[in-house]
C-alpha positions in Angstrom: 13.7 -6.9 19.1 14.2 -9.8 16.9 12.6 -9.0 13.1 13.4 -12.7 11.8 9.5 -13.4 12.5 7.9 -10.3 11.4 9.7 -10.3 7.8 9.2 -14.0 7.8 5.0 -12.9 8.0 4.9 -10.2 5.7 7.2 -12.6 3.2 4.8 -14.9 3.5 2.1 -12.5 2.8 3.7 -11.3 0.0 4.3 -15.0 -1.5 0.7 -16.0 -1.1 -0.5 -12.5 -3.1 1.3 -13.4 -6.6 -0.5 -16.6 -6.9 -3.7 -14.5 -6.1 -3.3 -12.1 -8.7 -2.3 -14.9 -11.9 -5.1 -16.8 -10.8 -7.6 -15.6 -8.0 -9.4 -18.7 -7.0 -10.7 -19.8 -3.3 -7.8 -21.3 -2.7 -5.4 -19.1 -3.6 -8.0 -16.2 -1.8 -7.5 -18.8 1.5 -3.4 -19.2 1.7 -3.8 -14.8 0.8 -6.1 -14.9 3.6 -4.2 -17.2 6.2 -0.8 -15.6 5.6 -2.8 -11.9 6.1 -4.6 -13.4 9.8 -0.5 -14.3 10.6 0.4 -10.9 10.4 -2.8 -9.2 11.4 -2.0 -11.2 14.7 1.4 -9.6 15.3 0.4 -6.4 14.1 -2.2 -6.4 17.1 -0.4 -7.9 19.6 1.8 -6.3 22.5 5.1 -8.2 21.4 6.5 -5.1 19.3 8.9 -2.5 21.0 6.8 0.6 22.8 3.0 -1.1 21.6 0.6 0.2 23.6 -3.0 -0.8 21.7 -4.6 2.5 23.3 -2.4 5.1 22.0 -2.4 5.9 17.8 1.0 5.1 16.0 2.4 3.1 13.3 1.3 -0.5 14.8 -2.6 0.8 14.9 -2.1 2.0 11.4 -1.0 -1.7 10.5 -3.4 -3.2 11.9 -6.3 -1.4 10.6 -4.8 -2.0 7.2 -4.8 -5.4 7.5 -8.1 -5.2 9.0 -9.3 -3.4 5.6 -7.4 -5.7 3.4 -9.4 -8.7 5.4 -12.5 -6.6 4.5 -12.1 -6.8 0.7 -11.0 -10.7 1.0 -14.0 -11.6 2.7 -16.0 -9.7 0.2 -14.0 -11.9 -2.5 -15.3 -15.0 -0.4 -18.8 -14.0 -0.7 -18.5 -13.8 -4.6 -16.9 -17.0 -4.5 -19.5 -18.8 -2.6 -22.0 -17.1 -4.8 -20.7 -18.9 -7.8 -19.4 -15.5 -9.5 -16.3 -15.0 -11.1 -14.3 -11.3 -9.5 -13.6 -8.9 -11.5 -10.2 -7.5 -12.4 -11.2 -4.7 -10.5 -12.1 -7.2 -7.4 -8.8 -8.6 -7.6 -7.1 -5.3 -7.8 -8.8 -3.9 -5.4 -7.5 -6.7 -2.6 -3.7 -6.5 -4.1 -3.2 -2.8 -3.3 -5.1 -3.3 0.0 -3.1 -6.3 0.8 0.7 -4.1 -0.3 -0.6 -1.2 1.3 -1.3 -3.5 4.7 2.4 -4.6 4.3 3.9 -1.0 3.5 2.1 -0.4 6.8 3.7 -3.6 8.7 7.1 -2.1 7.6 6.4 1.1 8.7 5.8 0.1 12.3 8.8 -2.3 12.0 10.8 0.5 11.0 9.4 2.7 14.1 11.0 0.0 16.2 14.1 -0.4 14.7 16.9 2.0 15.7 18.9 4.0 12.9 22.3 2.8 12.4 24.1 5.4 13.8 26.1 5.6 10.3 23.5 5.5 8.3 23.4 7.9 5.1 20.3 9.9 3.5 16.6 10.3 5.4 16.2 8.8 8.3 13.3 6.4 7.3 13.9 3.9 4.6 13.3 4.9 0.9 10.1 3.5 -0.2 11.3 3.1 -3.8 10.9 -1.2 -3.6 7.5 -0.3 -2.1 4.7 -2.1 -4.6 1.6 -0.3 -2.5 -0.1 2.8 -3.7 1.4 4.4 -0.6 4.6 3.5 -1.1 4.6 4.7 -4.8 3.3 8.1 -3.2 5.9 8.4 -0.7 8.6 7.8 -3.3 6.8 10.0 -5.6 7.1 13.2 -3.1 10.3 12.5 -2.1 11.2 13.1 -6.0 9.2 16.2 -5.8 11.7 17.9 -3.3 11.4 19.7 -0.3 8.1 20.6 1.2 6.2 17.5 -0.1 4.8 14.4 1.8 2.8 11.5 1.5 -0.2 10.4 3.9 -1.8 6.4 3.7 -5.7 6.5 2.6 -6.7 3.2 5.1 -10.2 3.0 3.5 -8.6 2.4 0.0 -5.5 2.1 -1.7 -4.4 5.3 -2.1 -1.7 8.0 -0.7 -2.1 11.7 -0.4 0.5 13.8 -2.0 0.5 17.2 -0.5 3.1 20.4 -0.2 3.0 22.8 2.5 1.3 25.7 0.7 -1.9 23.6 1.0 -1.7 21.4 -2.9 -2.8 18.1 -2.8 -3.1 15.9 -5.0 -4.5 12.0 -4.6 -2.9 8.7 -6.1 -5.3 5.6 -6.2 -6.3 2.6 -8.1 -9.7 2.2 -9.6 -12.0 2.1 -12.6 -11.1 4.7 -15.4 -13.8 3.0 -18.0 -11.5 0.9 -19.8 -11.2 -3.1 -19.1 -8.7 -3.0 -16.0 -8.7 -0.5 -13.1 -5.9 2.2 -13.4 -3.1 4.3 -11.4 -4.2 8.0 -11.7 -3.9 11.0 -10.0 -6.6 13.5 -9.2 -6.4 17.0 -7.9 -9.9 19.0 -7.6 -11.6 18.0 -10.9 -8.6 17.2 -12.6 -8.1 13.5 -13.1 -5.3 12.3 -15.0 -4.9 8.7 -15.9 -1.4 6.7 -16.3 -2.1 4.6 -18.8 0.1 1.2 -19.9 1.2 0.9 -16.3 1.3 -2.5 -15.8 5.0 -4.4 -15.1 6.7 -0.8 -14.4 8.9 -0.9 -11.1 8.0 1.3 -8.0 10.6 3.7 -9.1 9.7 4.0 -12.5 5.9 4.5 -11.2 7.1 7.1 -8.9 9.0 9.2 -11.4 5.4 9.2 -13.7 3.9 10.6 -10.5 6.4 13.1 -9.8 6.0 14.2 -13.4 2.4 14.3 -13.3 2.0 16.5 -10.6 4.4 19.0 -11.6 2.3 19.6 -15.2 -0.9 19.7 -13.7 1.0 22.4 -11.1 2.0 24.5 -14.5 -1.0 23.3 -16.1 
């Protein structure tokens, strides 16, 4: 399978979504919301390796994350025509759906792509360059050693930390009271915010995460 034209989508994606964020107009939401239908397209189509649209797998999961992210654009495109300004929340809320749409795309990409024989470590990519919520979750449990694993949340941006003895513990975006929506991570009743997030890398996110969960495990 050649993956020149699927990375060439989700690059695409990705290009339109900066823009977006440092200034979310109706024409920045429309080249977000083209580049997304590109993708979207491939994602349901039958031209990746093993598809078959009737059986669950990593190319249904992509496709109803792109679905969802399409969800919160058009709600965008109602505010828009209603002459209202989004808030930061708004825009937030269609970035992480949008990264977790891709982190999706390059999980099925990655389920049709054969291991290099010689390759070192896991056998799925490290999702440490991974901007979505997901991917931050993945990374995050990976840190947290053996027995841990991450699960995508499709109806938000979100990823379900969880160890084999049954703990669990959710990371997501949202509104934690102050002016912009936060990264926090809730387990039971216990909510615990990560404040002056904003420009950290992945990794660096990840790590928090890691460390996070393991106080509120001796907590």
């Amino acid at each position: 399978m050649n993956l020149a034209h699927p990375l060439e989508l989700r690059a695409a994606v990705l290009a339109t979504l900066t823009p977006f964020v440092v200034d979310p107009t109706a024409g920045t939401l429309c080249d977000l919301s083209l580049a997304l239908s590109r993708m979207t397209a491939y994602a349901e189509s039958g031209n990746s390796a093993g598809r078959d649209r009737e059986i669950p797998g990593f190319w249904i999961d992509a496709a109803y994350g792109c679905d969802h992210a399409h969800e919160h654009i058009q709600n965008m495109n109602r505010t828009f025509a209603a002459g209202t300004t989004p808030t930061p929340l708004d825009v937030r809320t269609v970035k992480y759906s949008v990264l977790a749409a891709t982190a999706l795309f390059d999980e099925a990409l990655r389920s049709d792509t054969p291991t290099p024989p010689d390759a070192h470590g896991p056998r799925r990519t490290g999702p440490e360059h991974d901007l979505s919520v997901f991917g931050i979750a993945q990374a995050a449990a990976h840190l947290l050693g053996d027995g841990w694993q991450a699960e995508p949340g499709l109806h938000n941006t979100r990823g379900h930390i969880q160890h084999f003895d049954g703990g669990s513990y959710l990371l997501t975006v949202g509104d934690v009271g102050d002016m912009d929506p936060e990264l926090y991570v809730e387990n039971g009743d216990i909510r615990h915010v990560l404040w002056n997030t904003d420009g950290l890398d992945p990794a660096t996110l990840a790590l928090i995460v890691a460390h996070t969960i393991r106080d509120l495990i001796v907590a």
